[in-house]
C-alpha positions as CSV (number, residue, x, y, z in Angstrom):
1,X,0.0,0.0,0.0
2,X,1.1,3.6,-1.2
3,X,2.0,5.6,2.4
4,X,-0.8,8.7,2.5
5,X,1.2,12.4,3.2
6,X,-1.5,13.6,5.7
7,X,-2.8,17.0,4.6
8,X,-0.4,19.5,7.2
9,X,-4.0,21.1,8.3
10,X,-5.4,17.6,10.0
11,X,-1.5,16.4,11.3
12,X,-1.8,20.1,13.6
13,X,-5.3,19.1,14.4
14,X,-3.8,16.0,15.4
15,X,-1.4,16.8,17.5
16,X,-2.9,18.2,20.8
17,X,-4.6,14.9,21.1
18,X,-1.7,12.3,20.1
19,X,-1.4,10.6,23.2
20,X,-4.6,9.9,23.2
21,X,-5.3,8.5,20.1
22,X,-2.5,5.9,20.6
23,X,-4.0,4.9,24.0
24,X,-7.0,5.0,21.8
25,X,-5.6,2.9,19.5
26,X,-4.2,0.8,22.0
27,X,-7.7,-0.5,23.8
28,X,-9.3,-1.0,20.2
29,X,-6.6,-3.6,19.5
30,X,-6.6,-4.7,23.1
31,X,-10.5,-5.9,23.2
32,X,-12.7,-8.2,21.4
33,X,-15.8,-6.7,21.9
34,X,-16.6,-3.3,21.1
35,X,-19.8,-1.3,21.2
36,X,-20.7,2.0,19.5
37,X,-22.9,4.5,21.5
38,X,-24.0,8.0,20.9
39,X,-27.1,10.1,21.7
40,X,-30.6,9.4,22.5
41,X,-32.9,11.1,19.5
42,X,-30.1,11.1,16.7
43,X,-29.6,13.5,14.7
44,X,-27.3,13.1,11.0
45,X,-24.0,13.7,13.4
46,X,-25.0,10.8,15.8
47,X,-25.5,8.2,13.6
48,X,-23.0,9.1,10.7
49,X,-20.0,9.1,13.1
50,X,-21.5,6.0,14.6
51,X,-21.9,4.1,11.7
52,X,-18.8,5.4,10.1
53,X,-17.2,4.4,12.7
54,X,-18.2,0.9,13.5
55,X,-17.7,0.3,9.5
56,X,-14.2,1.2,10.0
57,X,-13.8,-0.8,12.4
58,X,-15.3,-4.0,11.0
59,X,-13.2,-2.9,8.0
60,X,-9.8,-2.9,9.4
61,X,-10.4,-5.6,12.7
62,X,-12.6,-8.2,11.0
63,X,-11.6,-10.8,13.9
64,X,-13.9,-8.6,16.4
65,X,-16.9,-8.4,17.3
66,X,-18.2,-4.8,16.3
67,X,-22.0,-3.2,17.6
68,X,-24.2,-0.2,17.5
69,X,-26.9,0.7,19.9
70,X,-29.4,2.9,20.8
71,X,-32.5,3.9,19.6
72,X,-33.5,4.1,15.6
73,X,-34.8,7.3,14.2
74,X,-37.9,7.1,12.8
75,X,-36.8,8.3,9.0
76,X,-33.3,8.2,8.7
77,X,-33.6,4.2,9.5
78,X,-33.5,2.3,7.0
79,X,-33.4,5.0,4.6
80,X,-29.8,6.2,5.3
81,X,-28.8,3.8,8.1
82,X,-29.2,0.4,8.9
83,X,-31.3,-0.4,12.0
84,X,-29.2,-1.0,15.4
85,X,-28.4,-3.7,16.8
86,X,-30.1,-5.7,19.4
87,X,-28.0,-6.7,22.4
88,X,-29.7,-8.6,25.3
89,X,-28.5,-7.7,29.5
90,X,-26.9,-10.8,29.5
91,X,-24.1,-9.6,26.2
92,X,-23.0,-6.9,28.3
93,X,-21.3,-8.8,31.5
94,X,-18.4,-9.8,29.6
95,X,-15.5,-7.5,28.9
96,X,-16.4,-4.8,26.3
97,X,-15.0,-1.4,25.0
98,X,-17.9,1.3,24.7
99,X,-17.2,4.1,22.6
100,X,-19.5,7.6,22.9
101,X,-19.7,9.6,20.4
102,X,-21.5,13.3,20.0
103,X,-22.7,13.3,23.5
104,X,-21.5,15.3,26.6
105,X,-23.2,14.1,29.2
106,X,-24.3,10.4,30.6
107,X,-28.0,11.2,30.6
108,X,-28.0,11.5,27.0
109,X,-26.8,8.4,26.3
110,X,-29.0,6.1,24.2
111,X,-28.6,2.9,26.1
112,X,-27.3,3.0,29.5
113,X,-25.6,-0.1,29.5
114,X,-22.1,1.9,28.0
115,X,-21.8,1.6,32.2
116,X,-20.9,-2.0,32.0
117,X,-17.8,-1.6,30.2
118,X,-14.4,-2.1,31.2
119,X,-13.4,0.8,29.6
120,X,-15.1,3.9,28.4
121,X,-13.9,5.8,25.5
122,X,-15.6,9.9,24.5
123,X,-15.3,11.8,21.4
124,X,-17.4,14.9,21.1
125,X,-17.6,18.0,19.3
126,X,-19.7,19.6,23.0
127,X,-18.2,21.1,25.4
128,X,-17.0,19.0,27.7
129,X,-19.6,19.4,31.1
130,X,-19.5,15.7,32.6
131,X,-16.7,13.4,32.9
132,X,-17.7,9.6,32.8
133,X,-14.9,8.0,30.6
134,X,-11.3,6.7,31.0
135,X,-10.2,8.4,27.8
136,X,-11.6,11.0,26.2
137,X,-10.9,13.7,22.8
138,X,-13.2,16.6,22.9
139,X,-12.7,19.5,20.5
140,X,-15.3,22.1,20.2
141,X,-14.3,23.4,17.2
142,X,-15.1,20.6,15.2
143,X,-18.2,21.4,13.1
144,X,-19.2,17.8,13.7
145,X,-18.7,14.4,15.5
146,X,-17.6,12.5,12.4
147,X,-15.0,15.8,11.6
148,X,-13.3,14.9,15.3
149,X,-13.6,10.8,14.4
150,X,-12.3,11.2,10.9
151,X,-9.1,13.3,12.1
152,X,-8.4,10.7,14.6
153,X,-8.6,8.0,12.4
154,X,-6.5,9.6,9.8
155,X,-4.1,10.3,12.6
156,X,-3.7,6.6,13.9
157,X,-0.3,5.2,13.7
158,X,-0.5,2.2,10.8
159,X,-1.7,1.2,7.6
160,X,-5.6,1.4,7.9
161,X,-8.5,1.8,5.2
162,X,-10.9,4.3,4.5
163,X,-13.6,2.7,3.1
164,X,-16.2,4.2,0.6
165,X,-19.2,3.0,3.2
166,X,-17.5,4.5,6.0
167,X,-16.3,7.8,4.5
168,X,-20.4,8.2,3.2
169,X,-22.0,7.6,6.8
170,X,-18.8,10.4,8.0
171,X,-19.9,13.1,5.2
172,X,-23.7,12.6,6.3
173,X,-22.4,13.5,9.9
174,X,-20.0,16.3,8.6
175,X,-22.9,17.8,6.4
176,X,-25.8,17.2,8.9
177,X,-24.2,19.1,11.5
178,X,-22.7,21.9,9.7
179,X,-25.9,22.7,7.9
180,X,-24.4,21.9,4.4
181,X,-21.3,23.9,5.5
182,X,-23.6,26.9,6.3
183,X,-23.0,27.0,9.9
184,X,-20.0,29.2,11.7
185,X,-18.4,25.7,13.0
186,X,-17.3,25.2,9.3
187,X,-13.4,25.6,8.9
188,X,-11.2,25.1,6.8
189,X,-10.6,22.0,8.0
190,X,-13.4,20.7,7.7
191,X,-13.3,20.8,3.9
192,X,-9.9,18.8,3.9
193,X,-11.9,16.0,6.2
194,X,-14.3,15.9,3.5
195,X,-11.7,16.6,0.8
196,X,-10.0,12.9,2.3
197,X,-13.7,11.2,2.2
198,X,-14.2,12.5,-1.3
199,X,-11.2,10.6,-2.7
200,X,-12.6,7.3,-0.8
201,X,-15.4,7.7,-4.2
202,X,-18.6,8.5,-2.7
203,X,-21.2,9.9,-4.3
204,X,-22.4,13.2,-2.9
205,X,-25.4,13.4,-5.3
206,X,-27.1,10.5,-4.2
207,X,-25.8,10.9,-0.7
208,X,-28.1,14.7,-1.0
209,X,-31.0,12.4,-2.4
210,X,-31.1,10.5,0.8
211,X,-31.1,12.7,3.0
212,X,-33.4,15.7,2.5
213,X,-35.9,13.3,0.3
214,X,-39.3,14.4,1.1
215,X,-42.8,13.5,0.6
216,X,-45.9,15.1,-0.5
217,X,-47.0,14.9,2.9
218,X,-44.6,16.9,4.1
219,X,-45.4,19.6,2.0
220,X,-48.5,20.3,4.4
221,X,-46.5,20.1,7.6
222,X,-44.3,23.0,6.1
223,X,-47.4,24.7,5.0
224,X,-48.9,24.6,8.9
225,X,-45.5,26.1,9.8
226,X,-45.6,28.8,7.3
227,X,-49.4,29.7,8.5
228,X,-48.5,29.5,12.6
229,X,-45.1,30.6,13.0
230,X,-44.3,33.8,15.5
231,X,-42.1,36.0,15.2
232,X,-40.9,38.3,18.1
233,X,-40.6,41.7,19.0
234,X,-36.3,41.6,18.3
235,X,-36.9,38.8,15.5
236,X,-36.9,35.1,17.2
237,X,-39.0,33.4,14.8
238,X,-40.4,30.0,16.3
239,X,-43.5,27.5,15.9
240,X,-45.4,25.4,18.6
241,X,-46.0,21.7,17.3
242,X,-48.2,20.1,20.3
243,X,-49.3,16.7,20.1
244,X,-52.6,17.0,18.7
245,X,-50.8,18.9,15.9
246,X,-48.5,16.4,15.4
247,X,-51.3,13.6,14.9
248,X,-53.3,16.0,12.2
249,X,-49.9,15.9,10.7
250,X,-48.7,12.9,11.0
251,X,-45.6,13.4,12.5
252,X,-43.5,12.2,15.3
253,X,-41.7,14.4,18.0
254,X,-38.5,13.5,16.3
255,X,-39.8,15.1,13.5
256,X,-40.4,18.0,15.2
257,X,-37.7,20.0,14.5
258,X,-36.8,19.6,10.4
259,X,-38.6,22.7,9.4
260,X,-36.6,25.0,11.5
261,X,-34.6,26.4,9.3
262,X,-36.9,27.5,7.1
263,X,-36.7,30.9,8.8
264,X,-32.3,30.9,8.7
265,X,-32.0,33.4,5.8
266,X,-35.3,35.8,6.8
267,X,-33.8,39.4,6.6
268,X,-35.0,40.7,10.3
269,X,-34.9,37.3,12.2
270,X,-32.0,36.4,14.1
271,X,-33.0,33.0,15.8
272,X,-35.4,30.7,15.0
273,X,-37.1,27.6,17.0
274,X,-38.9,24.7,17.1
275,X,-40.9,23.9,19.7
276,X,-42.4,20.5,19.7
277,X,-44.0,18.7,22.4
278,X,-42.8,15.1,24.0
279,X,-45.7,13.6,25.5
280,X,-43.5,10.6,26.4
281,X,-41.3,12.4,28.8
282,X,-44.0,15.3,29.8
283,X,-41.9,18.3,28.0
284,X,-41.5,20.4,24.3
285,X,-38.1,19.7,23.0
286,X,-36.7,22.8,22.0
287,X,-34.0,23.3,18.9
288,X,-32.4,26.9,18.6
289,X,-30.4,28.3,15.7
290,X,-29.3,32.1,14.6
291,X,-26.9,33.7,12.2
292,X,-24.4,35.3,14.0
293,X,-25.6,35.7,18.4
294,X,-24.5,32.8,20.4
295,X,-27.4,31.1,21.5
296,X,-25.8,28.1,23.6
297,X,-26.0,30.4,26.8
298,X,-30.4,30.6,26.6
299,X,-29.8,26.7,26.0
300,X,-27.8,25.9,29.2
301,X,-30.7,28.1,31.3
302,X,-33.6,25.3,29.5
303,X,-32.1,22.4,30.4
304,X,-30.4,22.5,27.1
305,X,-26.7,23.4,25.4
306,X,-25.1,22.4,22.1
307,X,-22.9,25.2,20.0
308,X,-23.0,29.0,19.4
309,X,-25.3,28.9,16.8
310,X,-26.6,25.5,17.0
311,X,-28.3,24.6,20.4
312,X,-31.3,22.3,22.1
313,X,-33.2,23.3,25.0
314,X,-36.2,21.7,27.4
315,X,-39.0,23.4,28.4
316,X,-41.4,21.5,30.8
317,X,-44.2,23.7,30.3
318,X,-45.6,26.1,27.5
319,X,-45.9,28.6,30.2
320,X,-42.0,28.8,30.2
321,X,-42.6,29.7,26.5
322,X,-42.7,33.6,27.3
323,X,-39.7,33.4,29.7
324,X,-37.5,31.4,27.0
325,X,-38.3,33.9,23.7
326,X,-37.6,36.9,25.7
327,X,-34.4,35.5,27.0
328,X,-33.2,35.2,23.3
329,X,-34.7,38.6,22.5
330,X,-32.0,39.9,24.9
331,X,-29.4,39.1,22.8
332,X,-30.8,41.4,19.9
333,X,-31.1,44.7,22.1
């Protein structure tokens, strides 16, 4: 095999985290068993780097025994990923590596089972609020999970390949996250990531066909939008999805929160929601975005947090509505 030059942009991102990605490197060799975990509710950045990497893995370690868990989303299965696996208690009292990826914090975790492992491994693009692992790389300026995962993996010491499957479910991530590259997160190295999965040969086109397919029915869950949407008094534009809405429409909660960028290029608005209620855990999920103000700080006051300009937030009552829009109105005095 032809020895790669890295790109000098990814060997500097590299380097801060060396160490850890040969002790990294170290426990995939090191166990058998190794299970893939990320975020409950996934979004394209959970289960791209997820997928990507457990195909990696099966793709270079072929003698071990590779899984992903959590829960499956409701359209992106089987339409862009396959469904996760099914592990019963008992798999988990043997030995196992559990890997996180894109989540900060334990709670979030899709299946809580990661807590059996012998070793816990985290890689997130979050800030880093809650330490539960033995090794962790967290670097916030990553636009996504899969940009941090795909650096790492080009970083690792050795002759390992980059295959065509992997490097799609990594550009999904990459693209998901930074909002087809629209979002302030985008550097320029994230263009040489993708740059790197590019030369793998995946096809972007039908990659873009997959994932922002729609139906005609969704045409009339844009529509309701469009007709109910609020704007505020210092331009937060948000709409309320409660559950009786979302049974007219035929959505789910997960689905909640697709249409809310229709408001990102809106001279005069400078956030935009979703709110959509969860009647499964008694709240409305909350997803925040804006142009330039970061947002991140309203989200860590609801329960929430994520990036400057991408962010999630709880509200366990509409009457916290009020409170919420006029916090982000603040930032637009």
């Amino acid at each position: 095999m032809k020895k790669t030059t890295l790109p000098e942009i990814i060997v500097k991102a590299g380097q801060p985290f060396a160490s850890e990605y040969d002790k990294i490197l170290k426990k995939i060799k090191e166990f058998k068993r190794i299970v893939i975990f990320r975020h409950i509710m996934p979004d394209f950045d959970a289960l791209g780097t997820q997928m990507g990497l457990a195909t990696w893995l099966k793709d270079n370690f072929p003698d071990k025994e590779i899984h992903v868990v959590g829960d499956n989303h409701v359209v992106f299965t089987p339409r862009l990923f396959p469904e996760m696996d099914s592990l019963k208690d008992e798999w988990f009292n043997d030995d196992f590596l559990a890997i996180i990826v894109d989540v900060s914090n334990a709670s979030r975790v899709a299946d809580p089972r990661f807590q059996k492992a012998k070793c816990i491994i985290k890689l997130d693009h979050h800030p880093d609020i809650e330490n539960f692992q033995e090794i962790k790389v967290v670097e916030t300026s990553f636009c996504a999970a899969s940009e941090l995962v795909v650096n790492m993996l080009l970083n690792f010491k050795g002759k390992y390949t980059l295959s065509k499957e992997a490097a799609s479910y990594f550009y999904i991530g990459i693209v998901g996250d930074s909002g087809r590259f629209l979002y302030s997160a985008t550097s320029a190295h994230t263009f040489v990531i993708c740059e790197q999965l590019l030369k793998t040969g995946i096809n972007i086109n039908a990659i873009y066909q997959k994932m922002y397919v729609k139906k005609i029915e969704d045409l009339y869950v844009t529509a309701y939008i469009l007709n109910h949407f609020n704007v505020s008094e210092h331009g937060v534009a948000y709409y309320v999805l409660d559950e009786k809405t979302q049974k007219e429409l035929n959505i789910t909660t997960e689905r909640g929160k697709e249409n809310v960028n229709l408001f990102s290029n809106i001279e005069g608005i400078g956030a935009w929601c979703s709110i959509t209620e969860d009647p499964k855990d008694q709240c409305w999920r909350v997803s925040i975005r804006s142009k330039e103000k970061p947002i991140n700080g309203v989200a860590t006051m609801f329960e929430g947090g994520g990036h400057a300009q991408a962010s999630g937030a709880k509200l366990n009552s509409l009457d916290d509505l009020p409170r919420f829009i006029n916090e982000l109105d603040k930032l637009f005095l």
